[in-house]
VEXDREN-2710 file (C-alpha; in Angstrom, 1 decimal):
% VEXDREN-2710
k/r/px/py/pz
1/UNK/-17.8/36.9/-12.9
2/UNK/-19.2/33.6/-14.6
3/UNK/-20.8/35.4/-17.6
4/UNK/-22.2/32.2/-19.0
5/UNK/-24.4/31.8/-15.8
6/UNK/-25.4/35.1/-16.3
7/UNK/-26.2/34.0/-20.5
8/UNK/-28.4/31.1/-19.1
9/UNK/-30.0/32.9/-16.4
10/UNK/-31.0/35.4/-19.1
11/UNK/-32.5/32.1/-21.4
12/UNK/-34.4/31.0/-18.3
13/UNK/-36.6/34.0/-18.2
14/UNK/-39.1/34.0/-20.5
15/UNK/-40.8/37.2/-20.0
16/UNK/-39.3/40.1/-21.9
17/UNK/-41.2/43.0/-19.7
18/UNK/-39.3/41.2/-16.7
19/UNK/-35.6/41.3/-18.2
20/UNK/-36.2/45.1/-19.2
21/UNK/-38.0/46.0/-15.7
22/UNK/-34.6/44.4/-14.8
23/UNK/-32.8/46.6/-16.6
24/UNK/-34.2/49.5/-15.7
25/UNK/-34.1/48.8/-12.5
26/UNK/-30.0/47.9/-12.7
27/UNK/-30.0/51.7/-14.6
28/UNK/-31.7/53.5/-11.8
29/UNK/-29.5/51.8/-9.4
30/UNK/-26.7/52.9/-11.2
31/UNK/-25.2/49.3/-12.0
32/UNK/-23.8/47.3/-14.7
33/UNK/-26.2/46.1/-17.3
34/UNK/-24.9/46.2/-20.4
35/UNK/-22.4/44.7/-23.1
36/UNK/-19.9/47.1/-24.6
37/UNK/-18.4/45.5/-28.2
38/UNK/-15.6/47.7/-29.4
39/UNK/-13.6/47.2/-32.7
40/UNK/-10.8/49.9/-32.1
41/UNK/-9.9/49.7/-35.8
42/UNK/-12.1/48.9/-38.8
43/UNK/-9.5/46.6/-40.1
44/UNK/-8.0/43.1/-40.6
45/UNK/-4.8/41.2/-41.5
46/UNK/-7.1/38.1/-42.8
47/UNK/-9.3/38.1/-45.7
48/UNK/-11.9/35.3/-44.2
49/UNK/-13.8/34.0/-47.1
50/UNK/-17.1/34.3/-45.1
51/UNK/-16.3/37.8/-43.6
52/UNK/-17.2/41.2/-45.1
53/UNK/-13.5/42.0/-45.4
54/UNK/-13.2/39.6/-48.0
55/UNK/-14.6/42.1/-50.3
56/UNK/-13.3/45.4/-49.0
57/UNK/-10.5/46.4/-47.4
58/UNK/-9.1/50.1/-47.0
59/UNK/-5.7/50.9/-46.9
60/UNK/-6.0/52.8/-43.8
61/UNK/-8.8/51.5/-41.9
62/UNK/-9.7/54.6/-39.4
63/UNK/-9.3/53.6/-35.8
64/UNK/-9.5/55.4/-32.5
65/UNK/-6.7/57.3/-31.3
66/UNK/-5.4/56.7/-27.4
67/UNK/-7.2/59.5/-26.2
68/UNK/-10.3/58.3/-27.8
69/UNK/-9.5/55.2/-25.4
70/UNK/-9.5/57.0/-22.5
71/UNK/-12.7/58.9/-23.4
72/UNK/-14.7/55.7/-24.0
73/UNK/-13.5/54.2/-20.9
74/UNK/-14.5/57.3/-19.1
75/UNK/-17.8/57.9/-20.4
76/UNK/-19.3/54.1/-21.0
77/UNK/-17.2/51.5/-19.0
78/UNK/-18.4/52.6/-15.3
79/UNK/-21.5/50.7/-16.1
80/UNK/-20.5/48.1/-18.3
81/UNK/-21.3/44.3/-17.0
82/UNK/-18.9/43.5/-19.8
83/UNK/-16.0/44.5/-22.3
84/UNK/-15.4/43.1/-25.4
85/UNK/-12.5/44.3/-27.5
86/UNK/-13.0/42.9/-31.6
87/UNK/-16.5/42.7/-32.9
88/UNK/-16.4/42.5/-36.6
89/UNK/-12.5/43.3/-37.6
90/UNK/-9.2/42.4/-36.1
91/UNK/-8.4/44.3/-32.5
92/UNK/-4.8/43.4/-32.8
93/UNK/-3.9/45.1/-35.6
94/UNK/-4.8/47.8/-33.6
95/UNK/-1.2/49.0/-31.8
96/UNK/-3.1/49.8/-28.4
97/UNK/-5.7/47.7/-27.9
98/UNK/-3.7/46.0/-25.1
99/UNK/-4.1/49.4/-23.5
100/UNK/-7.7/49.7/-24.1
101/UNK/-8.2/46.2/-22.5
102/UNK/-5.8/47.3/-19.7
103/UNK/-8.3/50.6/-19.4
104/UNK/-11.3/48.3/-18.8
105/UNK/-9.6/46.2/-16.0
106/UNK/-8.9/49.8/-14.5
107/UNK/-12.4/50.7/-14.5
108/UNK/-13.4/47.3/-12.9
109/UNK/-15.3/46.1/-15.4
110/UNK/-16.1/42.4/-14.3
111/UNK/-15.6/40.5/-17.5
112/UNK/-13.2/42.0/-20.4
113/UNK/-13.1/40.0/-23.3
114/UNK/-10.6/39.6/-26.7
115/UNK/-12.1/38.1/-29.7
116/UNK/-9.4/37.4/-33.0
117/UNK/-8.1/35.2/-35.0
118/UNK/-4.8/35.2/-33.3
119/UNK/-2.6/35.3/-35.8
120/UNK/-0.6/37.9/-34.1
121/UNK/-0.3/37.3/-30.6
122/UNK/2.8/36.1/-29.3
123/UNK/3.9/34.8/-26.2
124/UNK/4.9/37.8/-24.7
125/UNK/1.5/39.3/-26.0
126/UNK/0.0/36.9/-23.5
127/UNK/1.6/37.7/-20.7
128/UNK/1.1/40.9/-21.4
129/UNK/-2.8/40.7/-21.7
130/UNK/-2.5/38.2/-18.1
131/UNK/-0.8/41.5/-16.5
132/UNK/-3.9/43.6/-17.8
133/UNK/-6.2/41.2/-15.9
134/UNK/-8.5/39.8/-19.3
135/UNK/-10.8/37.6/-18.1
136/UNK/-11.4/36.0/-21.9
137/UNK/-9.5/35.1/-25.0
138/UNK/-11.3/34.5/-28.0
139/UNK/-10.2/32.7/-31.0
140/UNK/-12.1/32.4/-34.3
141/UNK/-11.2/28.9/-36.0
142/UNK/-13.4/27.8/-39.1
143/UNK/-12.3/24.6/-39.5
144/UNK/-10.3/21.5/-37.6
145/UNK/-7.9/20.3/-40.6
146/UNK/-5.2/22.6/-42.1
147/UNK/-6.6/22.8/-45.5
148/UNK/-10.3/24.1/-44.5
149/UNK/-9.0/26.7/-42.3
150/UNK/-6.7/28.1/-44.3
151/UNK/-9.3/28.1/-47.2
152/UNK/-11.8/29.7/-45.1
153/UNK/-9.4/32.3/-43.3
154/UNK/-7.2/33.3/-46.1
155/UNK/-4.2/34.9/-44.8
156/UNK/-4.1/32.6/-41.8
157/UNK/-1.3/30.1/-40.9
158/UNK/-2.3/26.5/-39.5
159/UNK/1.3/26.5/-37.4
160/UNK/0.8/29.5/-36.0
161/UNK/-2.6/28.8/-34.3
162/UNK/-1.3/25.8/-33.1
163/UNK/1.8/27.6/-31.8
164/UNK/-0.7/30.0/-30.2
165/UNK/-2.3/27.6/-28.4
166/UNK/0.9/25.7/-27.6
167/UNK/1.8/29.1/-25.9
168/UNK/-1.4/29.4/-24.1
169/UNK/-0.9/25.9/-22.9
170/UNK/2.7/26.4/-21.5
171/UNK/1.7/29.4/-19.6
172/UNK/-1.5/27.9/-17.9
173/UNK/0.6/24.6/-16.8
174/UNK/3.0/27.6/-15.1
175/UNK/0.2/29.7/-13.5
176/UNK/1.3/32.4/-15.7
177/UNK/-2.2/33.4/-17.0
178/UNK/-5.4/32.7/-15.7
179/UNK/-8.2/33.9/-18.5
180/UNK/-10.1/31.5/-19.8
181/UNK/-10.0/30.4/-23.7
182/UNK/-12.8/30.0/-26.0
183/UNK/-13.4/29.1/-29.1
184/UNK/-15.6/30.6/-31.7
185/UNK/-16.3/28.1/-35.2
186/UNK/-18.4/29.5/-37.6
187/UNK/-19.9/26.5/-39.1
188/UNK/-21.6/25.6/-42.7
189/UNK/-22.5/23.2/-44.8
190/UNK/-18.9/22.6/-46.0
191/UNK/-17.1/22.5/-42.3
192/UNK/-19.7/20.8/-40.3
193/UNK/-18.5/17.8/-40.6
194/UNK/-15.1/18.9/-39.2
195/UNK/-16.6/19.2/-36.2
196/UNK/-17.2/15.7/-34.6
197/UNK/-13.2/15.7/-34.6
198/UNK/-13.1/18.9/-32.4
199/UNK/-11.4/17.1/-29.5
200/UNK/-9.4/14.8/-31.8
201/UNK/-7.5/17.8/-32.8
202/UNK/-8.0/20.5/-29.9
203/UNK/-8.0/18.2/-27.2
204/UNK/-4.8/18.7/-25.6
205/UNK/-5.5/22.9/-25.0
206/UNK/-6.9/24.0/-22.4
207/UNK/-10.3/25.4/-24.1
208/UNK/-13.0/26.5/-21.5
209/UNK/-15.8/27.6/-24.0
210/UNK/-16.8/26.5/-27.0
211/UNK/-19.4/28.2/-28.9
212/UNK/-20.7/26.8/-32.8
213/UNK/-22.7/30.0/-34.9
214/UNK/-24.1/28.8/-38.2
215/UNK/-22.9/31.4/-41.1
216/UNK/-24.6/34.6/-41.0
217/UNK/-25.0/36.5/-44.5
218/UNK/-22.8/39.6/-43.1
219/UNK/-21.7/40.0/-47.0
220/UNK/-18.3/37.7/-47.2
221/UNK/-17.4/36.3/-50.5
222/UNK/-18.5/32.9/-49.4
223/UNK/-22.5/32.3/-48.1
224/UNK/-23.8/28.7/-48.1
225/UNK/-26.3/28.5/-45.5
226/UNK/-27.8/25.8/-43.7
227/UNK/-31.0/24.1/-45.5
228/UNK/-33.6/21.7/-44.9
229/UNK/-31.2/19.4/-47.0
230/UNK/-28.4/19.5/-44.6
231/UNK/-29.2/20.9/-41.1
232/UNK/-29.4/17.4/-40.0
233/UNK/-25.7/17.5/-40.2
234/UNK/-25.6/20.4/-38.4
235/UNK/-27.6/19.1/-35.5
236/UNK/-25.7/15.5/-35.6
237/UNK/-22.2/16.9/-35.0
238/UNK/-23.8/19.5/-32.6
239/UNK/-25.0/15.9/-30.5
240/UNK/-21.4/14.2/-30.5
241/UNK/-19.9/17.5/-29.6
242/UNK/-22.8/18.3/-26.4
243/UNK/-21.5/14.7/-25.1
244/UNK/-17.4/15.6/-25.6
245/UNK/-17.7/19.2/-24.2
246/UNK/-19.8/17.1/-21.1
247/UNK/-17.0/15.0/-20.8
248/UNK/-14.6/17.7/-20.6
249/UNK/-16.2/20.0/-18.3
250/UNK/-16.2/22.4/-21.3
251/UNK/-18.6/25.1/-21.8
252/UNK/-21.2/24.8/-24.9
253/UNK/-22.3/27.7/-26.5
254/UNK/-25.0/26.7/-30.3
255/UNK/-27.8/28.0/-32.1
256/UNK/-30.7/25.3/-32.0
257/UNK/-33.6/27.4/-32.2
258/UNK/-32.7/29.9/-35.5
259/UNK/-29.6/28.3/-37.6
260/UNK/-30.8/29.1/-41.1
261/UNK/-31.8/33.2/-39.0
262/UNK/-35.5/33.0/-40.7
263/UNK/-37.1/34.1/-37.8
264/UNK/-36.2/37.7/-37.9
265/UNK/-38.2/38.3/-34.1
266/UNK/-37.3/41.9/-32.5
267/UNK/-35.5/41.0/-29.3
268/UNK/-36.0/44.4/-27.2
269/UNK/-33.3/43.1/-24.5
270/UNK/-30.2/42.9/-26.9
271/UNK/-31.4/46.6/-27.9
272/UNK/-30.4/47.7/-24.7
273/UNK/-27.8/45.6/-23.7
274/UNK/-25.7/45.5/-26.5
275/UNK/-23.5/48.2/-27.3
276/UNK/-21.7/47.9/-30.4
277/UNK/-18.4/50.8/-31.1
278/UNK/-16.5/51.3/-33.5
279/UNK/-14.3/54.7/-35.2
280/UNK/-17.7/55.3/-37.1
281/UNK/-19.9/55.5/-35.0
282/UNK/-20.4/55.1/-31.4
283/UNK/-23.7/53.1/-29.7
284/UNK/-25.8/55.8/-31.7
285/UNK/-25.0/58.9/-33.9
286/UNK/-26.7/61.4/-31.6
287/UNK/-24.4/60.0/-28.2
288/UNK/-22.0/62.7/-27.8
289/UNK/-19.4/60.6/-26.0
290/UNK/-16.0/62.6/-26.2
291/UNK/-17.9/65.3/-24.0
292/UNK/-21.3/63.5/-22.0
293/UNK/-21.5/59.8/-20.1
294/UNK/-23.9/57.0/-21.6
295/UNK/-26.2/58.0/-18.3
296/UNK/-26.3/61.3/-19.3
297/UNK/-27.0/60.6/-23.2
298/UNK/-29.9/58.0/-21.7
299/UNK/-31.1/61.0/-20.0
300/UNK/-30.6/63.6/-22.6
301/UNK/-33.1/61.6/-24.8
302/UNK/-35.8/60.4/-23.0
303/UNK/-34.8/56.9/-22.6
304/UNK/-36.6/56.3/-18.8
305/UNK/-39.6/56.8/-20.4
306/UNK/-39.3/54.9/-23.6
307/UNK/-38.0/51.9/-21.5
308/UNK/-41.0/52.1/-19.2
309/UNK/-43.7/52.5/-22.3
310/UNK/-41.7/49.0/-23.5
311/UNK/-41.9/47.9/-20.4
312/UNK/-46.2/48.1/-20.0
313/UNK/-47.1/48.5/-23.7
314/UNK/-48.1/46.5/-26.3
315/UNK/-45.3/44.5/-27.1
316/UNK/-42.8/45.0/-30.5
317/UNK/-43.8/42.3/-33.3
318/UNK/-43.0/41.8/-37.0
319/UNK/-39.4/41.3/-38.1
320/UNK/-36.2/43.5/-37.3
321/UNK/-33.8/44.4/-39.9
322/UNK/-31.3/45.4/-37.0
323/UNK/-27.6/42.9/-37.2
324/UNK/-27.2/42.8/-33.6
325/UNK/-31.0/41.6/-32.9
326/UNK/-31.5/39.4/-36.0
327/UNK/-27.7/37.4/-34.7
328/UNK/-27.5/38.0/-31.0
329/UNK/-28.9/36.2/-27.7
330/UNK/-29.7/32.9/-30.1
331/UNK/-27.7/30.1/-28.5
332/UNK/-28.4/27.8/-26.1
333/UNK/-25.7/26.8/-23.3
334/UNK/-24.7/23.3/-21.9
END
């Protein structure tokens, strides 16, 4: 499944009463609609200077157990569009999250997704995630010359990503592994100038997907954001890299609309699409998911009839205070 045609189709449609009509419609049916984001273990092996774990880290993060796995794959993945394993920590640290990835694959979910920073994988790692049929590897890399990204991901080794990626290369050249790679670059005022060299220094991996987020304020030790002093710099290198990813046939994924987040705008379809999990709490405190499904928790609370009073009420306005609206669903796709 191309979830990128999916991501534009979504942009395309500007009414918000149609995408949740949608939605509900894709619940009755009993299909997949929504996003599941799992971090199996609130942890990381990286203290990334604009991450919250650059300020706290526990000595034993809690993390789900491998029956918990099986639980969640039971009671949420039979309608999930879409699994993504590493939200906001470091799934690899994790010592099964390969089996958690391999769980989704079992449960057919059409896109299964790994987001880190990649610092642990190895090559038989890889193969190993190509047997359990991922569809996505995601690497987070803040910066294109060794001395920004190891200042911006502390912990993190400037060989070893590029040992990664020679890895990733050598196996795609043999067939070995078929997911596609992407990219994630956080960018600010201090790395966005890195970027019109993207290709200079990535150019000979096999990237797929690029996607440039301007830095969030999720509590990391380092916040600079965009201003009206600099955004042009932000916009100038998002030009020379719309014409390189073109000329690549690589996908490009940016924030136009929103980079500095000021507009704080409820968005009612990443509310019920996007299904964030971790050991502390799981979509909502009041889901029971050891012991009920997510259709039967939807049920449980009344959610057909909330959905339909969104659906042809007065519409949500004001601002949201809520991570996943105020950061999600804001890029544009080329």
């Amino acid at each position: 499944m191309d979830v990128y045609k999916l991501l534009k189709l979504n942009r395309s449609i500007r009414s918000n009463r149609l995408k949740l009509l949608l939605i509900f419609i894709a619940h009755i049916l009993n299909r997949r609609y929504y996003s599941v984001r799992i971090d199996p273990i609130l942890g990381c092996n990286l203290r990334c200077l604009m991450c919250y774990f650059s300020r706290d880290r526990k000595p034993l993060p809690e993390k789900f157990s491998g029956i918990d796995f099986e639980m969640l794959a039971k009671n949420l993945f039979r309608n999930a569009l879409q699994v993504v394993v590493g939200c906001g920590a470091e799934p690899t640290i994790h010592p099964g999250y390969i089996n958690l990835i391999k769980l989704a694959g079992l449960y057919k979910v059409p896109h299964v997704a790994l987001v880190t920073n990649g610092q642990l994988i190895t090559l038989a790692d890889l193969q190993a995630l190509a047997d359990t049929g991922l569809h996505e590897l995601t690497l987070s890399v803040h910066g294109t010359e060794k001395h920004s990204y190891e200042y911006f991901m502390v912990g993190a080794k400037w060989d070893k990503l590029h040992t990664l990626l020679q890895n990733i290369k050598q196996l795609k050249a043999e067939r070995k592994i078929a997911f596609t790679l992407r990219i994630n670059y956080t960018a600010n005022p201090d790395n966005i100038y890195e970027l019109e060299n993207f290709f200079t220094v990535f150019g000979e991996y096999p990237i797929n997907i690029l996607q440039v987020r301007p830095i969030m304020d999720i509590g990391g030790a380092y916040f600079s954001p965009f201003t009206s002093d600099n955004i042009s710099n932000y916009y100038q290198a998002l030009d020379t890299l719309r014409s390189e990813c073109n000329k690549r046939d690589v996908t490009l994924l940016a924030n136009t609309q929103n980079p500095d987040y000021k507009l704080k705008t409820p968005n009612p379809i990443v509310k019920q699409t996007y299904k964030y999990v971790s050991p502390q709490i799981v979509i909502d405190k009041n889901f029971e998911w050891q012991t009920e499904t997510y259709r039967h928790y939807l049920r449980r609370t009344g959610w057909h009839w909330s959905l339909l009073k969104a659906i042809v009420g007065k519409q949500k306005s004001g601002s949201t205070t809520d991570v996943g609206e105020q950061y999600s669903g804001q890029y544009d796709i080329w």
